[in-house]
GUDO-769607 format. One record per residue (C-alpha): residue number from 1; chain; x, y, z. Coordinates in nm, 4 decimals. Each point is the difference from the previous one (the first is absolute). Layout:
! GUDO-769607
SITE   k c        u        v        w
SITE NUM A        X        Y        Z
...
***
This chain:
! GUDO-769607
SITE   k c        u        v        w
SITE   1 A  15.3709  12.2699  10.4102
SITE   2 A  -0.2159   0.2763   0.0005
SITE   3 A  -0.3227   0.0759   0.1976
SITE   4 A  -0.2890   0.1750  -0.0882
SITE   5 A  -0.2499   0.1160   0.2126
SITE   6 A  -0.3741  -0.0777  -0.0079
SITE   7 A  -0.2497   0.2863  -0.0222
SITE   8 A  -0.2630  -0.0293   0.3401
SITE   9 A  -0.2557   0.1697  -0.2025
SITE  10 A  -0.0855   0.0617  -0.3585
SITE  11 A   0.1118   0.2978  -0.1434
SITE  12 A  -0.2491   0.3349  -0.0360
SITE  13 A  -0.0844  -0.0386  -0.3144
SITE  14 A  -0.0896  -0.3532  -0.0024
SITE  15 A  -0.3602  -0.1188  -0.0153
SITE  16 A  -0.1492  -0.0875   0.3364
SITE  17 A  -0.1218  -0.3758  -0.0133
SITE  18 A  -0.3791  -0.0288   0.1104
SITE  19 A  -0.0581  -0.2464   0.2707
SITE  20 A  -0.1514  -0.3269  -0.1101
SITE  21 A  -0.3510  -0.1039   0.0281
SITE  22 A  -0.1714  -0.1687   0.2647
SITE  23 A  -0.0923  -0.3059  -0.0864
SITE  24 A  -0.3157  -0.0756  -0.0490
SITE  25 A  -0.1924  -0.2112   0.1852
SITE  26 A  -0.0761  -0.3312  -0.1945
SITE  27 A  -0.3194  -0.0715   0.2527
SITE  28 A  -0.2790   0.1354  -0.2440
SITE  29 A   0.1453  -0.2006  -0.2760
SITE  30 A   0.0095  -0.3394   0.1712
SITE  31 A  -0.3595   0.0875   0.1470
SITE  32 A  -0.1313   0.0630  -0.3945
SITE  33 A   0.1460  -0.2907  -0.0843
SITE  34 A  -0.1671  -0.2390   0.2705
SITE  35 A  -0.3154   0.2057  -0.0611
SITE  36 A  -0.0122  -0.0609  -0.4285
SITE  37 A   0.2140  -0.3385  -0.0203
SITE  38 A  -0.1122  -0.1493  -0.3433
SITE  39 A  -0.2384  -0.2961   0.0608
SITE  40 A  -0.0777   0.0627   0.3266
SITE  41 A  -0.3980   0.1024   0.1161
SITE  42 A  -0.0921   0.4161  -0.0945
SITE  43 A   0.1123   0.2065   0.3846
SITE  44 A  -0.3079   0.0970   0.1956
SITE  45 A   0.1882   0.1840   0.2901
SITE  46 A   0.3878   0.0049   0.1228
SITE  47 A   0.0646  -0.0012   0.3648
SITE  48 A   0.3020   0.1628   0.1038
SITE  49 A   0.1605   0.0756   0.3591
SITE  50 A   0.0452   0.3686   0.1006
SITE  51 A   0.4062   0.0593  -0.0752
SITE  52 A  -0.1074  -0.1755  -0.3754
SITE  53 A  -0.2613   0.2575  -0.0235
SITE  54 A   0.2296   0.2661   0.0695
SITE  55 A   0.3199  -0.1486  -0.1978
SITE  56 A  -0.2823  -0.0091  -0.3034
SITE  57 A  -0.1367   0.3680   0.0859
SITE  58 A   0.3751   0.1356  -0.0075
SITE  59 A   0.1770  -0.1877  -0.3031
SITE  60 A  -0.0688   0.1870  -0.3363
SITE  61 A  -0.0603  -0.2176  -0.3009
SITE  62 A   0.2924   0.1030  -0.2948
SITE  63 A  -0.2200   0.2495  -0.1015
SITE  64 A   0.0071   0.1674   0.4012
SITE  65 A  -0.3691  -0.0866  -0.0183
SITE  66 A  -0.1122  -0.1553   0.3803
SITE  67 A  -0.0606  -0.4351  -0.0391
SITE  68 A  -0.3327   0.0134   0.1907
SITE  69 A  -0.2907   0.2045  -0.1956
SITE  70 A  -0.2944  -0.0965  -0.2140
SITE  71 A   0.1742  -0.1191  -0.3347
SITE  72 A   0.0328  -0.3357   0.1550
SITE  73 A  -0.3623  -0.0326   0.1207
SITE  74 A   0.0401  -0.2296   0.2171
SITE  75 A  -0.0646   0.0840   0.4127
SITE  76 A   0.3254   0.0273   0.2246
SITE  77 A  -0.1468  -0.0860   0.4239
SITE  78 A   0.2585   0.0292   0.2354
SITE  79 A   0.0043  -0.3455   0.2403
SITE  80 A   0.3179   0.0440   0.2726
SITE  81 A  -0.0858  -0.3660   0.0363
SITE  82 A   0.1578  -0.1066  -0.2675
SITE  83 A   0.3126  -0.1389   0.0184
SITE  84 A   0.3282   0.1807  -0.0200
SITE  85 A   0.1187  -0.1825  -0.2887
SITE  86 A  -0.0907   0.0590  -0.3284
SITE  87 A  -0.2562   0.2530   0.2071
SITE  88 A  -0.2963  -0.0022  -0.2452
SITE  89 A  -0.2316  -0.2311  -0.1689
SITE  90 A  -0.2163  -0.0381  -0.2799
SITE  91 A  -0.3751  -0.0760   0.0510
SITE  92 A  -0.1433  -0.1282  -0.3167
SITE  93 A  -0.3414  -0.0241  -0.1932
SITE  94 A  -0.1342  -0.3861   0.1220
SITE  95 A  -0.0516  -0.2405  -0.2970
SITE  96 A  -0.3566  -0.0490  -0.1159
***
């Protein structure tokens, strides 16, 4: 039986791979969907506790675009008395 042995790096001329992505963060996602969830009363504020505020001021959108900004329209106040968990909540417009 024969025995070959394994190269412990890829040759020069081969194409370096480029590291993979970070992932990104799915907070601003599930914090847009709480905030516009079909039948539920129009957002007048969202609430959020301080590492929220900065997981949502650090993830990019797919575009690399910043979640938090004016497009959204509605408020962001940061309450550190919130909860840990889910770390945010949606104020909403009373009913008439």
């Amino acid at each position: 039986m024969a025995t070959t042995p394994l190269p412990t790096r890829p040759p020069a001329h081969a194409p370096v791979p480029a590291p993979p992505a970070p992932p990104r963060s799915r907070t601003g996602d599930d914090v847009l969907a709480v905030v516009w969830a079909p039948g539920a009363a129009p957002p007048q504020e969202v609430r959020v506790r301080p590492e929220v505020l900065e997981r949502l001021r650090t993830a990019p959108d797919a575009a690399g675009r910043p979640l938090l900004g004016d497009p959204a329209g509605v408020p962001v106040v940061v309450d550190p008395g919130l909860p840990r968990h889910p770390g945010f909540e949606v104020r909403r417009v009373p009913p008439r």
